[in-house]
C-alpha positions as CSV (number, residue, x, y, z in Angstrom):
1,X,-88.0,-13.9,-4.3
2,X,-84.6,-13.4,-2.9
3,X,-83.4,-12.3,-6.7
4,X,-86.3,-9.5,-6.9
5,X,-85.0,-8.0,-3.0
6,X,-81.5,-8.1,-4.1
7,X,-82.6,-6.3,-7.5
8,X,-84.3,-4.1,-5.7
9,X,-81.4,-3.4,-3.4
10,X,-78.9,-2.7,-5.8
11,X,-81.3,-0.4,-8.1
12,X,-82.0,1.6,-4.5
13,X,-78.3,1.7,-3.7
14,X,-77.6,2.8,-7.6
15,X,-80.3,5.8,-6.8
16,X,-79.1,6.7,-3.9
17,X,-75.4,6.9,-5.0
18,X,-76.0,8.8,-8.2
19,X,-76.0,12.6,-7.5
20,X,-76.1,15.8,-9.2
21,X,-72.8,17.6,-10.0
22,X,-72.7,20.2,-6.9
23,X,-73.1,23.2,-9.4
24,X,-76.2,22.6,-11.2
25,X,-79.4,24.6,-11.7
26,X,-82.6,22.5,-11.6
27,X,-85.0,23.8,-13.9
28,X,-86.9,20.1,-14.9
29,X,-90.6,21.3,-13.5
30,X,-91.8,24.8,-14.7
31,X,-93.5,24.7,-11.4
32,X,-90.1,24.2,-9.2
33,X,-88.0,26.7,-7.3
34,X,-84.6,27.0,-9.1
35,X,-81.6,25.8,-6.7
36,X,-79.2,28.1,-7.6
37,X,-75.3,27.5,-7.1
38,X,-73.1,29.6,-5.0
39,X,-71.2,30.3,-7.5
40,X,-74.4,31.9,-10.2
41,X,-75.9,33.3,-7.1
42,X,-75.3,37.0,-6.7
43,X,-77.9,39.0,-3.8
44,X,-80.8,39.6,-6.1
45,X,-80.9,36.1,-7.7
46,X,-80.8,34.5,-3.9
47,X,-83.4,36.7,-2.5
48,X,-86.0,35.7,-5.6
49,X,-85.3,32.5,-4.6
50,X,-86.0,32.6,-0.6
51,X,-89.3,32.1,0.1
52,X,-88.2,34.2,3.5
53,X,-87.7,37.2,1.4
54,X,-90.3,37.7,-1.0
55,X,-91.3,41.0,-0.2
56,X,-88.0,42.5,0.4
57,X,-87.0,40.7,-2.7
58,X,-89.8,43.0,-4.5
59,X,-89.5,45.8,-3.1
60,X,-85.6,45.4,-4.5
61,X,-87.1,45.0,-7.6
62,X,-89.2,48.1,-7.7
63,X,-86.4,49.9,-6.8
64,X,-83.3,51.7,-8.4
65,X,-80.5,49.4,-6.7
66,X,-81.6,46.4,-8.5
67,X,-79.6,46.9,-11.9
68,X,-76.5,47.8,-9.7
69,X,-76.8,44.5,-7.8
70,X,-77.0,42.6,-10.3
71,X,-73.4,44.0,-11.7
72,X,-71.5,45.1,-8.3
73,X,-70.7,43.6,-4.8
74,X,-73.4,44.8,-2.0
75,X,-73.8,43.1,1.6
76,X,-77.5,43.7,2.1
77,X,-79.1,43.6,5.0
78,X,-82.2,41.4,4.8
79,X,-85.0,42.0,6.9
80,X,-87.2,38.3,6.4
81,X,-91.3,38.7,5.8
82,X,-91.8,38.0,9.3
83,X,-90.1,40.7,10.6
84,X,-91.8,42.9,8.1
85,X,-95.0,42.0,9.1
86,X,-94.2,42.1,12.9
87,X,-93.0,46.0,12.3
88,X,-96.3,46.4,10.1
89,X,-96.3,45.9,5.9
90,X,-98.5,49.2,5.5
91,X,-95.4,51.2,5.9
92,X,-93.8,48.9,3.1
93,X,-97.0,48.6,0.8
94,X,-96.8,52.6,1.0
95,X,-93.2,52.4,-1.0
96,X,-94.8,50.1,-4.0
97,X,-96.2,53.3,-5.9
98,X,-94.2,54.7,-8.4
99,X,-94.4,58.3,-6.6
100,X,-92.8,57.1,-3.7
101,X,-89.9,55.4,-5.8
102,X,-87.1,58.2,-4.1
103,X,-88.4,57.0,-0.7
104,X,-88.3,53.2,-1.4
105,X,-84.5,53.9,-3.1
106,X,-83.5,55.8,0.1
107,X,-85.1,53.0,2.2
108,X,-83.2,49.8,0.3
109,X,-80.0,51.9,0.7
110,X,-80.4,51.9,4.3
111,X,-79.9,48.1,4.3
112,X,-77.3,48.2,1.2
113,X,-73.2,48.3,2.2
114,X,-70.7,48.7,-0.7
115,X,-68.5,46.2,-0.7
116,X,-68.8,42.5,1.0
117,X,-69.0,43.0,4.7
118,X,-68.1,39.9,7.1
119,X,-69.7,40.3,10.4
120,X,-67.9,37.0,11.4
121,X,-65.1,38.3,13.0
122,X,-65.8,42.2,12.3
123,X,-64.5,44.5,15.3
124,X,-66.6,47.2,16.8
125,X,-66.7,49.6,13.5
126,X,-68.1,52.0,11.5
127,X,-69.5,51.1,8.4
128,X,-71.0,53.5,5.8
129,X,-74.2,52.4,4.1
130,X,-75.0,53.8,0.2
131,X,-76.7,56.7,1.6
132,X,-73.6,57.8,3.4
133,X,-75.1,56.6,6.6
134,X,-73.0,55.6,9.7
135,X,-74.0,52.2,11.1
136,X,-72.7,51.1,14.1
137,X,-71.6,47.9,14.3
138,X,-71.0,46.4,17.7
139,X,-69.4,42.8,18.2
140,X,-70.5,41.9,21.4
141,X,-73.9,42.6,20.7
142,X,-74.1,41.4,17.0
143,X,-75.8,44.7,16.2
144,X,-75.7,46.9,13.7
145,X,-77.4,50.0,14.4
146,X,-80.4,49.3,14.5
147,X,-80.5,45.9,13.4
148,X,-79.6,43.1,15.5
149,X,-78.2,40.2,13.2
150,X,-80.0,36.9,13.8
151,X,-79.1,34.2,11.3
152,X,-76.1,32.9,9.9
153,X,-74.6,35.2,6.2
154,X,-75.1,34.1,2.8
155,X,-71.6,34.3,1.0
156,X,-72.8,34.7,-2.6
157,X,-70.9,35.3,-6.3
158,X,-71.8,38.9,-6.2
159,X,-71.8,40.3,-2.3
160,X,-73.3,38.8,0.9
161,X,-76.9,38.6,2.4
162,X,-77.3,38.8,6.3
163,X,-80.1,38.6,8.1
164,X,-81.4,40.9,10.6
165,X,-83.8,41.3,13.0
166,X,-85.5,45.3,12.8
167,X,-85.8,47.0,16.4
């Protein structure tokens, strides 16, 4: 009896010590998420992969932006599924058709900054979104324009993610 427990001990102790290299992709189960490494994610990779962000991650999709994502550094401001459905999805279902494709590109680029922003330790700025529109930013606040940042950003291989709360 006191063999089998310490048998037992040691194979728990071997499984608990053996781990996956930090960097790897999991793709064992054709029904489980992927866990994508820092390093492969870039914005459009990370939001398929956030359950918080499915819709903003198709309505990315839909749109123009997405081959440019995938090839050049954006900080995107991501507006999670809750706060979509607190401001009302009808007004996002109504970009989905392919005749309102110009107003769902204008609308991404209003959450899409060249470059990778850090909001961390940002001073009060202007930034310019791909649409050439100002956004405020403001330090004290943690606001940017109209979007108040509420969770913590996503350093990925190609650009940044931040979360934001839509007034």
């Amino acid at each position: 009896m006191k063999q089998a427990c310490c048998i037992g001990l040691i194979l728990l102790l071997q499984a608990c010590s053996s781990s996956e290299p930090e960097h790897s992709v999991s793709v064992s189960k054709p029904n489980e998420r992927l866990v994508y490494s820092k390093k492969e994610e870039n914005i459009f990779t990370f939001l398929s992969s956030e359950y918080e962000t499915t819709v903003w991650a198709s309505l990315l999709e839909l749109s123009t932006w997405a081959d440019s994502i995938e090839k050049n550094e954006y900080t995107l401001l991501v507006p999670s599924d809750a706060v979509l459905r607190n401001k009302g999805l009808d007004k996002y279902q109504a970009l989905v058709p392919a005749a309102n494709r110009s107003e769902l590109n204008k609308e991404i680029g209003h959450h899409l900054i060249p470059g990778r922003i850090s909001f961390a330790n940002l001073p009060d700025t202007v930034l310019k979104n791909v649409n050439d529109e100002s956004l405020i930013y403001i330090s004290s606040t943690k606001s940017l324009s109209e979007f108040e940042i509420t969770a913590v950003e996503r350093e990925l291989r190609l650009g940044r993610v931040v979360r934001v709360r839509i007034n």
